[in-house]
N, C-alpha and C positions, 0 to 999 in steps of 0.2 A: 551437472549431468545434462546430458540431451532431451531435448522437449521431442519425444515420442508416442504417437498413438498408443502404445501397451503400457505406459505409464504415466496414463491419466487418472485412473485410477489410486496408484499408490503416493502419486501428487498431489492431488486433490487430497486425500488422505492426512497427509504433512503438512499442508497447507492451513487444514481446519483445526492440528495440533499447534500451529504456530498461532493463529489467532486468538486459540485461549489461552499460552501463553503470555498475550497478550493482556487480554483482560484481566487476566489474575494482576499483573505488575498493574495495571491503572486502578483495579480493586485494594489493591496490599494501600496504596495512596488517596483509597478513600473517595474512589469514583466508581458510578455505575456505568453498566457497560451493555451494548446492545450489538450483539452480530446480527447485521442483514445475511448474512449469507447459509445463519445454520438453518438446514432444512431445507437448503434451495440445489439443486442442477445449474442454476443458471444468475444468473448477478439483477441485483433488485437495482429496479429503474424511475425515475420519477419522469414524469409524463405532463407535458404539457400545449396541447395542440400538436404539432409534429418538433417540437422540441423534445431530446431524450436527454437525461443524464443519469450517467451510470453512476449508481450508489458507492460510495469503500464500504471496504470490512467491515469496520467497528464505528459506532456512534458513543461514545463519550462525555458525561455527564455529571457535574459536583455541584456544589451550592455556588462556587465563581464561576463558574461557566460551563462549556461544552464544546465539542470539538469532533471531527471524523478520523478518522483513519486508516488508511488504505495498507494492509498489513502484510507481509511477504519474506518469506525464509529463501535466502538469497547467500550465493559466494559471490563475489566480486571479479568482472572478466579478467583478461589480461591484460585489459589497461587501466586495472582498478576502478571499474564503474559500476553500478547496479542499471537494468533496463524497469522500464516500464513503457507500454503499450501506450503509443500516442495519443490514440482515439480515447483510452483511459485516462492519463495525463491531462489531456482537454479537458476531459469531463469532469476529473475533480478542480481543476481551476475555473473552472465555470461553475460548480457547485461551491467554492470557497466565495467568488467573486457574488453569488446571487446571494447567500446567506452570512455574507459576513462574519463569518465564524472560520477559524482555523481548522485548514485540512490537513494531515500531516501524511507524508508517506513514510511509514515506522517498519525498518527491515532489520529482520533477527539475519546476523553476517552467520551465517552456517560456518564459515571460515576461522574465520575470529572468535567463533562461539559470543557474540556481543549484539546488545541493540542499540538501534541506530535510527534516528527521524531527522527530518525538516522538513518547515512547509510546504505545500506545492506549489504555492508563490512564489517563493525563493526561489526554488529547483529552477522554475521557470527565468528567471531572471537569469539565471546564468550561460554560460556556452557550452551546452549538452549539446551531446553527438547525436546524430539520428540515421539510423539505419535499416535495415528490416531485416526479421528476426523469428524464426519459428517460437510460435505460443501458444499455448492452448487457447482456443476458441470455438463457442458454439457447439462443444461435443468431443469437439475433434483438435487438428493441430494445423495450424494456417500459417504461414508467413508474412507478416504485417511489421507496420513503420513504428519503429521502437526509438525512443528516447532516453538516451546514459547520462546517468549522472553520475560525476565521482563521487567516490567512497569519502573522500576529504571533507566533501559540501555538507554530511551529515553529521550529527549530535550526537555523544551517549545521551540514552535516553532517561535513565539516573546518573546525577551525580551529587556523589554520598548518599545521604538519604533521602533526598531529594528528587523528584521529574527536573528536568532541564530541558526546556521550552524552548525551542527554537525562538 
């Protein structure tokens, strides 16, 4: 569907449903789960002199480790890619790169009805497309430089009864 100011609202909406979807599947495997985002307008930031980095989703948390992830109910374009917002992109590999802990970008395929991760290290290593692309932003809906990944490059997120870890 089209990124449009009258459906920000009911985006944002599906959005916050996709994320605890989220959670529940890392809860059902025995991990605790922290959304930055419930309760907020606006994307929680970590701040350090005039360095910014914009938080994911989900913080993710078991007795072996911990992990982020930036979470997103997504179809796949017509050249089978999912987008993510560059300035975003950056930011979780700069926040994977500073904390040493895996960032995952974890997309429920709306299409497929399936979930879907890999790291955003990975993502990055590959030959994503980059293009610019209306998205919500700041309130509203902007057209900014967007980065595709193919649908190929990602994971189920269970397999069997199992997470399947990028």
């Amino acid at each position: 569907m089209p990124v449009t100011a009258d459906r920000i609202v009911a985006d944002r909406e599906r959005g916050e449903r996709t994320e605890i979807e989220f959670c529940l599947i890392m809860q059902r495997h025995g991990y605790f789960t922290f959304r930055f985002q419930e309760g907020r307008n606006s994307s929680a930031i970590l701040v350090r002199n005039w360095e910014h980095i914009v938080l994911p989703d989900v913080f993710v948390l078991s007795n072996s480790g911990m992990f982020f992830a930036e979470v997103k109910g997504k179809y796949p374009n017509k050249h089978g890619s999912f987008g993510l917002e560059k300035y975003r992109a950056l930011s979780l590999f700069d926040l994977e790169s500073f904390i040493r802990s895996p960032v995952l970008y974890a997309i429920y395929d709306t299409k497929a009805e399936k979930w879907l991760w890999n790291d955003i290290a990975n993502l990055m290593k590959k030959p994503f497309k980059e293009f610019v692309s209306k998205t919500y932003f700041a309130g509203g809906v902007k057209a900014l430089p967007t980065l595709y990944f193919k649908k190929k490059w990602f994971l189920k997120i269970e397999k069997g009864r199992k997470l399947n870890f990028p």
